[in-house]
C-alpha positions as a printed Julia matrix, in Angstrom:
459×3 Matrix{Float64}:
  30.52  -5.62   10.15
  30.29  -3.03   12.95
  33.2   -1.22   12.0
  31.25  -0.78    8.41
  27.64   0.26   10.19
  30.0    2.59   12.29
  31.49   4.19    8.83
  28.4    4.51    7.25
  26.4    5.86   10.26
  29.21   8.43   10.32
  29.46   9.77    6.32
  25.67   9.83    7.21
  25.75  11.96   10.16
  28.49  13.82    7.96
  26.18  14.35    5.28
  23.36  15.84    7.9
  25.63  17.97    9.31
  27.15  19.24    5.84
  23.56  19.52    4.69
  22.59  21.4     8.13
  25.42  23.71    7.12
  24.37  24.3     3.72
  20.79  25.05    3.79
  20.46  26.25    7.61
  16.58  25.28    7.69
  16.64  27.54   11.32
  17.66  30.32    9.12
  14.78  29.47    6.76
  12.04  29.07    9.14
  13.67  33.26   10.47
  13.24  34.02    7.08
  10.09  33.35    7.14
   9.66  34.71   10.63
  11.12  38.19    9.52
   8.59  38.57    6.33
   5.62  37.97    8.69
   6.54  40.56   10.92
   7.6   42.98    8.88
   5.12  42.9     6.87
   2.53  43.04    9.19
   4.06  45.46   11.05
   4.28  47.37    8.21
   0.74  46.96    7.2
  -0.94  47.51   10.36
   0.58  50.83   11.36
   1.83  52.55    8.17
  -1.46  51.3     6.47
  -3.51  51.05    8.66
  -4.63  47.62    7.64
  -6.1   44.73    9.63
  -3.28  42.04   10.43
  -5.35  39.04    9.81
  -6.04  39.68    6.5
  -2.42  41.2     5.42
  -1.35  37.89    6.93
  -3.82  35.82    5.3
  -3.89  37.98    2.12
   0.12  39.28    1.68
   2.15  36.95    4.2
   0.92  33.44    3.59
   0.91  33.46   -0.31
   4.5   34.51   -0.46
   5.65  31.93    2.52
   3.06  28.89    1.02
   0.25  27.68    3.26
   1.85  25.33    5.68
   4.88  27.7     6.17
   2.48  30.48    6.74
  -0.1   27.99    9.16
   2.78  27.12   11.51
   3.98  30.64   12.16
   1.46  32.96   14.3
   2.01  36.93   14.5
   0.98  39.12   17.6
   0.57  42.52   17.41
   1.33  45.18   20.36
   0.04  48.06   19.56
   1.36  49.64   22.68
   4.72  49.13   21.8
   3.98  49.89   18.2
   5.75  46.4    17.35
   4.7   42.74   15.37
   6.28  39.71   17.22
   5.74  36.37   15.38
   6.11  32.96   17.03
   6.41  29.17   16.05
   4.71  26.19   16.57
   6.14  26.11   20.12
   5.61  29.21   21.02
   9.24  30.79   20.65
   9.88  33.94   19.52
  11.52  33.65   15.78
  10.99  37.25   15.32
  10.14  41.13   15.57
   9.56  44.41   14.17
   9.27  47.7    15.48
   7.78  50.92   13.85
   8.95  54.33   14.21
   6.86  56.85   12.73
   8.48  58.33    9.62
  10.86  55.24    9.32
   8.13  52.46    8.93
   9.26  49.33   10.14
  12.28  47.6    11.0
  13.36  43.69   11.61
  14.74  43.88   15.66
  18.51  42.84   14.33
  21.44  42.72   16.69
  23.06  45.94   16.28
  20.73  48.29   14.47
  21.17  51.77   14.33
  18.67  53.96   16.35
  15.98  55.9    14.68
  14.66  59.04   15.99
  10.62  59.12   15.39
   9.79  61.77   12.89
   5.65  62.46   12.88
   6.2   65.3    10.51
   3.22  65.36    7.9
   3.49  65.98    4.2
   0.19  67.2     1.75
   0.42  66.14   -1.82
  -0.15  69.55   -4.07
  -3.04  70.69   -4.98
  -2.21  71.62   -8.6
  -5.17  70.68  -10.25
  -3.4   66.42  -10.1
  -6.87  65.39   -8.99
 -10.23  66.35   -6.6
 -10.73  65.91   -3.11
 -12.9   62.97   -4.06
 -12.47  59.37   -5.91
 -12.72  59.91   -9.89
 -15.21  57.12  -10.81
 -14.62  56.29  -14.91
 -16.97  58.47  -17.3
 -15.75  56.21  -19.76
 -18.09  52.69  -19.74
 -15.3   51.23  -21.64
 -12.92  51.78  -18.99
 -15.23  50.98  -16.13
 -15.76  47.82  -17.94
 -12.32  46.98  -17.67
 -11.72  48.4   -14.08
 -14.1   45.47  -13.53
 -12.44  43.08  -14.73
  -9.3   43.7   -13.63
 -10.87  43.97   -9.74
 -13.18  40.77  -10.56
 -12.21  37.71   -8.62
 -12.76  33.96  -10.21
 -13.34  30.61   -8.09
 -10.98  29.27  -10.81
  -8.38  31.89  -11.43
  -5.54  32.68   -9.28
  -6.12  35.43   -6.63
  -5.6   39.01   -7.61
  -6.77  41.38   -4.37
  -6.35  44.47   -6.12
  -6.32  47.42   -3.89
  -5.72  50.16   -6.07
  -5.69  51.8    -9.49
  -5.45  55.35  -10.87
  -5.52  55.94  -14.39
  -3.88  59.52  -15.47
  -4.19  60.72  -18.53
  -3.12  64.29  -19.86
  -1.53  65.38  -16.47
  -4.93  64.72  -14.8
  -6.92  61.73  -12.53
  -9.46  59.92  -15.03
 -10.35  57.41  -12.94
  -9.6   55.22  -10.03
 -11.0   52.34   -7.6
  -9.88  50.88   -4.47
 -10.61  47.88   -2.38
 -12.79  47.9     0.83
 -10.62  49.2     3.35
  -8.28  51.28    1.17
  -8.55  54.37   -0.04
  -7.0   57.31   -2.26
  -5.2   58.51    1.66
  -3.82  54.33    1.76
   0.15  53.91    1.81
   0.73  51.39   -0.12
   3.7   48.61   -0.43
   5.75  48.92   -3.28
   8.12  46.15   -3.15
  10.55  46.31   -6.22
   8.85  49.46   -7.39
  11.11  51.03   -5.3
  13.91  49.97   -7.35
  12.45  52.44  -10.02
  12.89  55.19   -6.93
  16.68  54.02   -6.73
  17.28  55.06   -9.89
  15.24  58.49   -9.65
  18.04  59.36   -6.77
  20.89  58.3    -8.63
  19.12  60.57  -11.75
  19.34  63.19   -9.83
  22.62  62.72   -8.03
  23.97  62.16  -11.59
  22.59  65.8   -12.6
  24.26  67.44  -10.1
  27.59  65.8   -10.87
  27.8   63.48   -8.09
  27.96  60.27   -9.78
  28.33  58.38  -13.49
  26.75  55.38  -14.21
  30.2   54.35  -15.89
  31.64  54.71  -12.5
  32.95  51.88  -10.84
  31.01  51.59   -7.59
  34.17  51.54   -5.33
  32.8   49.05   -2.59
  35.36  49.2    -0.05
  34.9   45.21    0.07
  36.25  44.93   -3.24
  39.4   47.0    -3.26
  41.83  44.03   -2.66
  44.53  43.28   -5.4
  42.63  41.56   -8.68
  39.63  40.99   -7.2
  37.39  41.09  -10.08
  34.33  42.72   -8.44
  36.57  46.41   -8.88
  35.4   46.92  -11.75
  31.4   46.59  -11.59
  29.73  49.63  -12.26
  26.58  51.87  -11.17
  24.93  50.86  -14.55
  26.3   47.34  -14.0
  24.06  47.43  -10.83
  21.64  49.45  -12.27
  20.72  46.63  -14.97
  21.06  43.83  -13.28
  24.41  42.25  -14.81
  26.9   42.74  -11.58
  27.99  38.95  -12.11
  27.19  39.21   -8.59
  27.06  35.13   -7.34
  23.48  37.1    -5.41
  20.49  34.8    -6.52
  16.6   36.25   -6.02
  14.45  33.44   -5.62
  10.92  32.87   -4.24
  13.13  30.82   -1.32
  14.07  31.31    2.06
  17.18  29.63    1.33
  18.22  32.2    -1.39
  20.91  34.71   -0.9
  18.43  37.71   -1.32
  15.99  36.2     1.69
  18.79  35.77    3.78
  20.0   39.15    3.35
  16.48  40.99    3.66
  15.14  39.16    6.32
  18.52  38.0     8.48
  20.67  40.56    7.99
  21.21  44.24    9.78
  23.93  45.67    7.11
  21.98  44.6     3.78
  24.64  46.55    1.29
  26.98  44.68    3.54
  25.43  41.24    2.87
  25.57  41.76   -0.54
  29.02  43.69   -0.88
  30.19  39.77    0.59
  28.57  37.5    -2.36
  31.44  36.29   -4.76
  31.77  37.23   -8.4
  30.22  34.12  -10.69
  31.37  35.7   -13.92
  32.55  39.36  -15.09
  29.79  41.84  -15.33
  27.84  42.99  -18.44
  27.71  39.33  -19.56
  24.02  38.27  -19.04
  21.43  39.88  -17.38
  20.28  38.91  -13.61
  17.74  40.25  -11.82
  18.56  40.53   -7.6
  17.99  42.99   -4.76
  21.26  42.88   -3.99
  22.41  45.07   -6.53
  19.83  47.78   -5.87
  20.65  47.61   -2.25
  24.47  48.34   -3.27
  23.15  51.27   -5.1
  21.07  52.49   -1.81
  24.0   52.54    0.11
  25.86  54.94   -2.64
  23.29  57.21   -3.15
  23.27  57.33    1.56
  26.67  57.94    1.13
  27.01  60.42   -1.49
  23.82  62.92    0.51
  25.18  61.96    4.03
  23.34  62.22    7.05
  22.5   58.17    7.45
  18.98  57.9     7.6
  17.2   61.24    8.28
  19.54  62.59    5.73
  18.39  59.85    3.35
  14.69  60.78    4.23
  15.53  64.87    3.96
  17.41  64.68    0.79
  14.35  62.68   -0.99
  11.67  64.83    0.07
  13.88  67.84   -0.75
  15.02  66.41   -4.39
  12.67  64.39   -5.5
   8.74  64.46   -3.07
   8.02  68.07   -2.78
   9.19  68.26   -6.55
   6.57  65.95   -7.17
   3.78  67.3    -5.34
   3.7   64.47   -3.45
   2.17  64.11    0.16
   3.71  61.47    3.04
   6.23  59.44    1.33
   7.37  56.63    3.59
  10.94  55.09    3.21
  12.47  51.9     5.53
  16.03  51.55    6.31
  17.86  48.73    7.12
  19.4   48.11   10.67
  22.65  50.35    9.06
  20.04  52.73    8.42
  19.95  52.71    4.82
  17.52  52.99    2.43
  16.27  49.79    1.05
  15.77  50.88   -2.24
  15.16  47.26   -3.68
  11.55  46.92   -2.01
  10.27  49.28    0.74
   8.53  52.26   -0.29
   5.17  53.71    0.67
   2.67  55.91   -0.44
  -0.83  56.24   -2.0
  -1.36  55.49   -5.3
  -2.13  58.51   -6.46
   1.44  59.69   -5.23
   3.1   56.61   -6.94
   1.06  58.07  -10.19
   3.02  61.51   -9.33
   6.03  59.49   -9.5
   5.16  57.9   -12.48
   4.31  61.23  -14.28
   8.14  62.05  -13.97
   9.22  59.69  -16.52
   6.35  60.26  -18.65
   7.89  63.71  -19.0
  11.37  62.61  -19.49
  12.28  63.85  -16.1
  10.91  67.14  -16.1
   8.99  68.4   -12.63
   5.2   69.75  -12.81
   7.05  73.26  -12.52
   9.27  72.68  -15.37
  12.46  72.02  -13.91
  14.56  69.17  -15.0
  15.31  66.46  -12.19
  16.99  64.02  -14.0
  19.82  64.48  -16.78
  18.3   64.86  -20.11
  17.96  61.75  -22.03
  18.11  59.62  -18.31
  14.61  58.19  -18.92
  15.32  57.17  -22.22
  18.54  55.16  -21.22
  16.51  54.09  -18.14
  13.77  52.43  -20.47
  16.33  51.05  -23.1
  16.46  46.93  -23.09
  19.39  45.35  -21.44
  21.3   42.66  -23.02
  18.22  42.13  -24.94
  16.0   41.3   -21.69
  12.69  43.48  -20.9
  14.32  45.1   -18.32
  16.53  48.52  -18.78
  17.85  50.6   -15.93
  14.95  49.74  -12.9
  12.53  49.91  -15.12
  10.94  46.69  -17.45
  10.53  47.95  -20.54
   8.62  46.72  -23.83
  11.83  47.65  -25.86
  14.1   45.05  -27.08
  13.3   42.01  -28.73
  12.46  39.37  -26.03
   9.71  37.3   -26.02
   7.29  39.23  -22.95
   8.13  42.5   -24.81
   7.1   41.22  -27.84
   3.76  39.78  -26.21
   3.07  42.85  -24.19
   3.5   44.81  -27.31
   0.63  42.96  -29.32
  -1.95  42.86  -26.07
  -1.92  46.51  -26.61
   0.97  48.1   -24.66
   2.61  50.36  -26.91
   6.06  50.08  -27.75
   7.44  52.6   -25.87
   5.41  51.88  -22.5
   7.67  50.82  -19.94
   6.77  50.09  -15.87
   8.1   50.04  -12.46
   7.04  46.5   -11.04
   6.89  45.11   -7.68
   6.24  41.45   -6.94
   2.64  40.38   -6.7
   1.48  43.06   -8.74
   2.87  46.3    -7.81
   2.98  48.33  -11.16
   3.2   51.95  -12.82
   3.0   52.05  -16.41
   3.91  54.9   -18.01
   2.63  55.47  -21.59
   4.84  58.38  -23.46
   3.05  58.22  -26.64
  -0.09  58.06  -24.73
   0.35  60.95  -22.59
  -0.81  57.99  -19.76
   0.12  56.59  -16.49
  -1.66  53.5   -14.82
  -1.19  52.66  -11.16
  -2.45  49.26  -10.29
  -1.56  47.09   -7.03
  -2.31  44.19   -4.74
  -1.35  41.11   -3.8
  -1.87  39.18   -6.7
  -0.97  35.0    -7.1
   1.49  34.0   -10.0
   1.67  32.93  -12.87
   1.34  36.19  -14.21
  -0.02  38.63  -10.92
  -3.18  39.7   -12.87
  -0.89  41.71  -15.99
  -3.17  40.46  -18.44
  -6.09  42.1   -17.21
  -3.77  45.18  -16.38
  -3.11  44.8   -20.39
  -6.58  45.1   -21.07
  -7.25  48.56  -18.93
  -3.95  50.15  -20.58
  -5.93  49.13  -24.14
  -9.12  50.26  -23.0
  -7.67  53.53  -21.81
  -5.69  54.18  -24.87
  -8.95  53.44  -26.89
 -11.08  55.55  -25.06
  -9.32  58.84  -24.62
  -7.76  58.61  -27.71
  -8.22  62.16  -29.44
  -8.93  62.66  -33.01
């Protein structure tokens, strides 16, 4: 009888310890850690917001409320830094800002980064005033109202910010208290739309093919069947990459964001789980892949990164400060962290409403980029970093008959991070915040892109 209660105590212990192995809940409760801090960080000195309510507001939503109640950040603004502690007072994590680089997770073995407090002035082109354009339309301040317009029995939306653009121009715009039209603002995955501007433009100048294989130096071993994955494989989300993105500190894509120094690295290391161009899967990891291309074909590491953007793509634009972060490697993470004001990310959005083409005239991107960037992948709503209302899936189909014309496609970050651009329209819509799920407050976002269609339509 004892030797049983021994073997069973042991295939139990066995099972702990494989399950310990497995799901690492000390790396989950890091993960978790590493998104306060950086977010905060992020927050309080590139946004200048207050950290108890980007905690309370951004941090706890994504990490759930007794997650988010057991972990306490502390910020030192001396040392420009955001250290964030656990329910016994440990340290589980940091982040340090350097100005022009944003902020960083403290990882063993980052790169250094040499403070840049250079400032940049968006153009004054005739984009929009000095001054906040309220709505002269009623129709349109009607639905700026709504989609600002909190419910005790709706989800959350905290919208910060929306621009409306129509014709080349400000129409109208609104902001939270506490932001304004000089507020950087988190993009999240909308950076992934700023990932594929770079490549656009590396691919004009002849420096890359989205039919190229990416030529990871991880993958160049005798049949192994990641070799052949391409930049558009990446690009759309169908790697075959075994690199899951789920709302999960246990997922591959936490791990790697939050844990990891070498990001590209990270994700360079997840297995194949079938061939690519097979079915369509949306993960950071791919983008990140892509971010370390694009560093390596401008050179430089990071301030070569930064200096090749505002060169190529910022000061093309018009656009004023433009704040990239880099992982510890120091590259760009062109999956989620991107900052500006909205009225910059409207800029940004204004180059795909004219198929690549700069206020000035100049092509950026190859001609007929933007269309292959907005054409459906594998039938999904998603084409090249952009979602897109073409192809025949089901959210397509539904955006389609709220309103959203056919050919309007978006750059979208999680929690409501969005530019929709409008080509038949003539339009671009900025609208973000931290917004709950199900759906981040897009229906009422459907509702302004209808109004605005409706009321500047010309006869």
């Amino acid at each position: 009888m004892a030797k049983k209660t021994y073997v069973v105590a042991g295939a139990a212990i066995a099972l702990g310890v494989a399950a310990w192995l497995v799901w690492r809940p000390d790396q989950a409760i890091r993960v978790a850690a590493g998104v306060a801090a950086h977010h905060v960080c992020s927050m309080t000195y590139l946004s200048g917001q207050d950290p108890k309510e980007t905690y309370d507001q951004l941090v706890v939503p994504v990490l759930g409320e007794t997650v988010g109640r057991l972990l306490s950040p502390h910020v030192s603004r001396d040392t420009r830094s955001v250290e964030v502690s656990g329910p016994l007072g440990s340290t589980l994590a940091r982040a340090d800002f350097t100005p022009g680089y944003g902020c960083r997770l403290a990882l063993p073995g980052n790169v250094p980064l040499t403070a840049d407090t250079t400032r940049h002035v968006a153009a004054e082109d005739g984009f929009a005033p000095a001054s906040p354009v309220a709505a002269s339309k009623p129709s349109i301040a009607a639905a700026l109202d709504r989609v600002f317009a909190e419910s005790p029995t709706q989800p959350v939306k905290h919208v910060k910010a929306v621009v409306i653009v129509k014709d080349g121009h400000v129409i109208a715009e609104r902001y939270a208290p506490g932001f304004d039209l000089h507020t950087p603002l988190l993009s999240f995955s909308v950076a992934k739309s700023f990932t594929n501007a770079f490549l656009g433009i590396l691919a004009k100048q002849g420096k890359i093919r989205p039919d190229q294989p990416l030529g990871a130096p991880e993958w160049q071993a005798p049949g192994d069947p990641r070799r052949t994955i391409t930049v558009e494989d990446l690009l759309r989300m169908h790697s075959g990459l075994a690199a899951e993105e789920a709302e999960s500190a246990y997922s591959p894509v936490a791990r790697m964001e939050f844990l990891h120094g070498d990001m590209a690295g990270y994700a360079a290391a997840q297995p194949a789980k079938e061939p690519p161009n097979r079915s369509f899967d949306y993960t950071s990891a791919d983008t990140v892949l892509l971010s370390r291309l694009v560093g390596e074909k401008v050179g430089g590491g990071a301030a070569g990164m930064r200096a090749f953007a505002r060169r190529e793509l910022f000061d093309r634009l018009g656009m004023g400060d433009v704040t990239m972060e880099f992982d510890g490697r120091g590259t760009f993470v062109g999956s989620t962290y991107v900052y500006t004001t909205a009225r910059d990310f409207a800029r940004f959005g204004l180059l795909y409403l004219r198929d690549g083409i700069a206020p000035d005239g100049t092509r950026l991107l190859p001609e007929g980029w933007v269309a292959w960037s907005r054409a459906s992948t594998l039938g999904a709503p998603y084409g090249a970093g952009f979602w897109t209302n073409d192809g025949p899936s089901l959210p397509a189909k539904w955006r389609v008959e709220a309103g959203f014309p056919k050919d309007g496609f978006y750059a979208s970050g999680t929690m409501g991070q969005r530019i929709y651009v409008v080509p038949s329209q003539n339009l671009v819509i900025v609208r973000f915040g931290y917004s709950a799920p199900p759906d981040y407050g897009i229906e009422d976002d459907l509702a302004l892109i209808k109004a605005s269609i409706t009321a500047t339509k010309t006869n």
